[in-house]
BAFI-842302 format. One record per residue: x, y, z of N, C-alpha, C, O in turn; residue in one letter. Coordinates in steps of 0.02 Angstrom, whole numbers, padded with zeros to 5 digits, always signed. Layout:
REM residues N
XYZXYZXYZXYZa...
REM end
This chain:
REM residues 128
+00042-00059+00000+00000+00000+00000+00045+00062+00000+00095+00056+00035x+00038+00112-00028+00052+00171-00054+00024+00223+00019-00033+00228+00042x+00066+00244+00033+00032+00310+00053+00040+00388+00045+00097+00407+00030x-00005+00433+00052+00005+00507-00003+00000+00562+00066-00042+00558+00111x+00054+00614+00059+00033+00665+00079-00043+00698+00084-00079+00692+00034x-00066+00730+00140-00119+00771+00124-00105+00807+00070-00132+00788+00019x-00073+00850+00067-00026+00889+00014-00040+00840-00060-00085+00834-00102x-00012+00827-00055-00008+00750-00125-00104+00747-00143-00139+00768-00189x-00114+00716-00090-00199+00719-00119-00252+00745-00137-00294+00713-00168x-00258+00812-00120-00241+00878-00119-00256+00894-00226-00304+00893-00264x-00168+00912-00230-00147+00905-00307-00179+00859-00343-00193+00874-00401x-00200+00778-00313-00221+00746-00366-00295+00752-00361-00319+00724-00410x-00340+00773-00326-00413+00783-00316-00410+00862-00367-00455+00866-00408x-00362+00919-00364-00369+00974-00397-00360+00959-00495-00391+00993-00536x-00310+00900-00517-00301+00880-00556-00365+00845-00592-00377+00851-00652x-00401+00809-00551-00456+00762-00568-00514+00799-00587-00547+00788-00638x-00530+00858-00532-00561+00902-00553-00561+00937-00619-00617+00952-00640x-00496+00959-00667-00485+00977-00721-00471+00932-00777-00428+00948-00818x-00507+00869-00782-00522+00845-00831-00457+00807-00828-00442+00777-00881x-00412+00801-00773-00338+00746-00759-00275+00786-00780-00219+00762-00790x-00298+00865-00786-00238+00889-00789-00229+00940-00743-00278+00960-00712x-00169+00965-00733-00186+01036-00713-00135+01074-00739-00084+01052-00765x-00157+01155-00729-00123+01199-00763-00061+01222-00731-00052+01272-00695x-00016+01174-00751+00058+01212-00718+00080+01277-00740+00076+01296-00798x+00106+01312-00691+00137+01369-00729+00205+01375-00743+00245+01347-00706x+00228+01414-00802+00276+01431-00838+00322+01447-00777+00305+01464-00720x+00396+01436-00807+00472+01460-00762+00436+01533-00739+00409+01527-00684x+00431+01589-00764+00416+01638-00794+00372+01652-00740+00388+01694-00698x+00318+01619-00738+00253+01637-00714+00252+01610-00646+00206+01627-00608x+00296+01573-00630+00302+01557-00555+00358+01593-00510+00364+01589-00449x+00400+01629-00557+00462+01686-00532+00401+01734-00526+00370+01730-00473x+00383+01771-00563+00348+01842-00561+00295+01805-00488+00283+01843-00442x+00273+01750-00485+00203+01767-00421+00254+01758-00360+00247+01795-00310x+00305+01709-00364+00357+01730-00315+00368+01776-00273+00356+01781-00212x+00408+01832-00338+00412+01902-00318+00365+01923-00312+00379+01954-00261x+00306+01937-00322+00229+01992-00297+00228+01959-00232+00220+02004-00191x+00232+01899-00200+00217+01886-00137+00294+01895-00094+00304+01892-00033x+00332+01905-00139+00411+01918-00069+00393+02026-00067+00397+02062-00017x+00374+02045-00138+00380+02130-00132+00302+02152-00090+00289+02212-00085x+00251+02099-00060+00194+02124-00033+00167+02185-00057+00140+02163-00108x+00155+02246-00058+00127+02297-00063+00171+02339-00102+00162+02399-00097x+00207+02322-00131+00276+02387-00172+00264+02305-00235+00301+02305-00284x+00235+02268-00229+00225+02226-00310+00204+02267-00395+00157+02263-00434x+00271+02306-00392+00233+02349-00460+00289+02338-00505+00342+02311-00489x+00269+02367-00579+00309+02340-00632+00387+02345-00637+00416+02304-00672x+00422+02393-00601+00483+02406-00591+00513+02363-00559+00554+02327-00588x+00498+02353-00477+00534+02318-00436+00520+02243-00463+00566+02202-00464x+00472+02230-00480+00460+02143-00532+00507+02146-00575+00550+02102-00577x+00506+02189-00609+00559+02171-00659+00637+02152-00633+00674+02107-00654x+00647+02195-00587+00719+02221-00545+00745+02142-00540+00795+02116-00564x+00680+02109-00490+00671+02038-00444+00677+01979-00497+00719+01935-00486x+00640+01975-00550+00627+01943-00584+00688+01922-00622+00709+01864-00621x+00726+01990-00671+00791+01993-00693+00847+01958-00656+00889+01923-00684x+00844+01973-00583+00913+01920-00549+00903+01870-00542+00955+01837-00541x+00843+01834-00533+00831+01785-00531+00822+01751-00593+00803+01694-00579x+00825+01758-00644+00873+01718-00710+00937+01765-00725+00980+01745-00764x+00942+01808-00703+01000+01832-00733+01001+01862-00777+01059+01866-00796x+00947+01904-00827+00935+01940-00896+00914+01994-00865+00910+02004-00804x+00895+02044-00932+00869+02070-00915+00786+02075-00955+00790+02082-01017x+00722+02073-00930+00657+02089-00950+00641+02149-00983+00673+02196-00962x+00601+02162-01030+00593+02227-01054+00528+02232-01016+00501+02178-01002x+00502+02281-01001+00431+02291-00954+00392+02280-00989+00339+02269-00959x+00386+02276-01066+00322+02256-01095+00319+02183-01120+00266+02162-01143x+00386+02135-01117+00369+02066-01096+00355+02061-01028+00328+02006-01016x+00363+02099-00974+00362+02092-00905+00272+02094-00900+00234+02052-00876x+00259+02153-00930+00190+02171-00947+00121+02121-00962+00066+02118-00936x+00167+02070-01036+00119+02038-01073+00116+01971-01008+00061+01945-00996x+00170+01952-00975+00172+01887-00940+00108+01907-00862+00069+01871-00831x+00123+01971-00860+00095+01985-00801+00020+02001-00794-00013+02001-00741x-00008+02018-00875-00069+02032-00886-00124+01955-00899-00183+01950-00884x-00075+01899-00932-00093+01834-00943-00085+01794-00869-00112+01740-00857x-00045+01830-00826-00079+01800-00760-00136+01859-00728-00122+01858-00668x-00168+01888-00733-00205+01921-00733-00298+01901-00772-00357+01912-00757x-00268+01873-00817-00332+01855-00849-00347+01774-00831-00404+01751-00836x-00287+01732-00808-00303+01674-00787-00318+01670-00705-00323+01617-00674x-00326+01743-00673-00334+01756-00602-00289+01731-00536-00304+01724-00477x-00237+01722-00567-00196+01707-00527-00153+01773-00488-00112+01771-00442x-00175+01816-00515-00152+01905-00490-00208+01959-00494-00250+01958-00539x-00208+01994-00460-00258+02062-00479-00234+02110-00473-00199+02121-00423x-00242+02147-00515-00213+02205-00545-00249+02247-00528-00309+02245-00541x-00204+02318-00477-00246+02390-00455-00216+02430-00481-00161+02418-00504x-00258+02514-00487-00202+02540-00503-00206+02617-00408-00246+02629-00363x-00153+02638-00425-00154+02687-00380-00170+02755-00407-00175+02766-00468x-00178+02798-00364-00213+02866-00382-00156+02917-00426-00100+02930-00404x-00177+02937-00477-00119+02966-00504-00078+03014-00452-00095+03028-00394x-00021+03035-00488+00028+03075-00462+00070+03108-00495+00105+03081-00538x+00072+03170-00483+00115+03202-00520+00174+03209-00517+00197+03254-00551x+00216+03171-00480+00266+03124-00492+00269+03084-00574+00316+03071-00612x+00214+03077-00576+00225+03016-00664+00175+03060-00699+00131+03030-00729x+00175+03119-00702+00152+03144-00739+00075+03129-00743+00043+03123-00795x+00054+03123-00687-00028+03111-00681-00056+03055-00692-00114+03049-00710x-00006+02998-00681-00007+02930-00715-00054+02892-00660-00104+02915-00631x-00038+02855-00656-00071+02789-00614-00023+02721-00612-00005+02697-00665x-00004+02694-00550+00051+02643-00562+00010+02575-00562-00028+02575-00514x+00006+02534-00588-00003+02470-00576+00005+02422-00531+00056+02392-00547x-00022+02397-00476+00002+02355-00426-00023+02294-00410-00083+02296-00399x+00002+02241-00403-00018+02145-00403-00001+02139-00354+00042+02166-00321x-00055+02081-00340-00071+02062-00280-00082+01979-00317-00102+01963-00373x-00058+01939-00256-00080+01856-00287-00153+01839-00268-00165+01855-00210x-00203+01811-00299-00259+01759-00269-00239+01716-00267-00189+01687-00289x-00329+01698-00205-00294+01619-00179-00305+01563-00257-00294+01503-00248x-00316+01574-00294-00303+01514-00354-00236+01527-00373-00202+01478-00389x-00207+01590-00376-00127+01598-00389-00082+01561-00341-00027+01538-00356x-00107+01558-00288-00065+01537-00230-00076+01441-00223-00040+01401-00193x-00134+01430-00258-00169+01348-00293-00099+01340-00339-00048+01306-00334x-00124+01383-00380-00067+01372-00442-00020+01369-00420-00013+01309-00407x+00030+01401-00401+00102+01397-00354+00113+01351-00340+00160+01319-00363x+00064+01328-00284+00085+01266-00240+00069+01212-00285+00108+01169-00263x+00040+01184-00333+00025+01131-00375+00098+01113-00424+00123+01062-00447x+00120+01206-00426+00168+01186-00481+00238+01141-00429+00279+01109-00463x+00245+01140-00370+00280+01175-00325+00293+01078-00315+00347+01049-00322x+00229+01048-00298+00212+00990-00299+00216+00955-00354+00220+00895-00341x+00216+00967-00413+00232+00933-00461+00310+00924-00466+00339+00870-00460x+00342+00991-00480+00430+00980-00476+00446+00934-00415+00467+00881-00439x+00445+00931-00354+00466+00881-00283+00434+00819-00326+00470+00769-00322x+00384+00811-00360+00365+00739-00391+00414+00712-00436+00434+00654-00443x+00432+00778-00473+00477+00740-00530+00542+00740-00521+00578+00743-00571x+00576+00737-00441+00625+00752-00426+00639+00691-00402+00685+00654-00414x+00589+00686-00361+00600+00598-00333+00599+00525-00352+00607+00475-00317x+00584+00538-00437+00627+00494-00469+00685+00489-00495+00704+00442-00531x+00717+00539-00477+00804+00531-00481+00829+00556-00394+00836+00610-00366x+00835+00486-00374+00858+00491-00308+00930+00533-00294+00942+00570-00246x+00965+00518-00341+01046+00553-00323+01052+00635-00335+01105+00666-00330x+00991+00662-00350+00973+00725-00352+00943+00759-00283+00955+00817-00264x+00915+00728-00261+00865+00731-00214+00902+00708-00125+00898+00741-00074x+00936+00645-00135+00973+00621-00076+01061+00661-00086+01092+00669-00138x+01079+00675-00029+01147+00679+00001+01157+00745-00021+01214+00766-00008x+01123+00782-00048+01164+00848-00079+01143+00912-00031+01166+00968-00042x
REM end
């Protein structure tokens, strides 16, 4: 007999639910919700980018930063506010993300899948 994490059962009841799959997210898309939940309340397009960039090591242009951040936005894994302009930005309005709890689903599913596919290569996983 097999036995499963709560955790583990969890992922495969959320999987079963979606027709036996679920929607993992992109390298990409699990760095950026990362960072919106390490920058809490300062989660806006600059410092994402800043966060995002060291953590591969490139650099992002803000309007790929943009398109990745708006497609988590439409799959609700983020919500997007904006703040009251300022004349600081020229009367602008800044953009600011915040994770939902299906973003934070998503996360942890993706999060659970990699530890799955890790533990079939034991010498990865043990002694290091």
């Amino acid at each position: 007999m097999t036995t499963i994490s709560i955790r583990q059962a969890y992922y495969i009841l959320e999987a079963n639910r979606n027709g036996g799959k679920m929607d993992l997210l992109t390298r990409l898309e699990e760095a950026i919700l990362i960072v919106v939940l390490k920058l809490k309340d300062k989660a806006y397009g600059v410092p994402i980018n800043r966060e995002v960039s060291k953590i591969f090591g490139r650099t992002y242009t803000l309007g790929g930063l943009y398109f990745a951040l708006d497609q988590l936005v439409r799959k609700e894994y983020l919500i997007k506010q904006f703040s009251d302009p300022t004349p600081k930005r020229g009367g602008r309005s800044r953009a600011y993300f915040r994770i939902t709890p299906e973003g934070r689903k998503a996360l942890d599913a993706t999060h659970q899948h990699q530890i799955e596919l890790w533990k079939a290569i034991p010498e990865f996983t043990h002694g290091r």
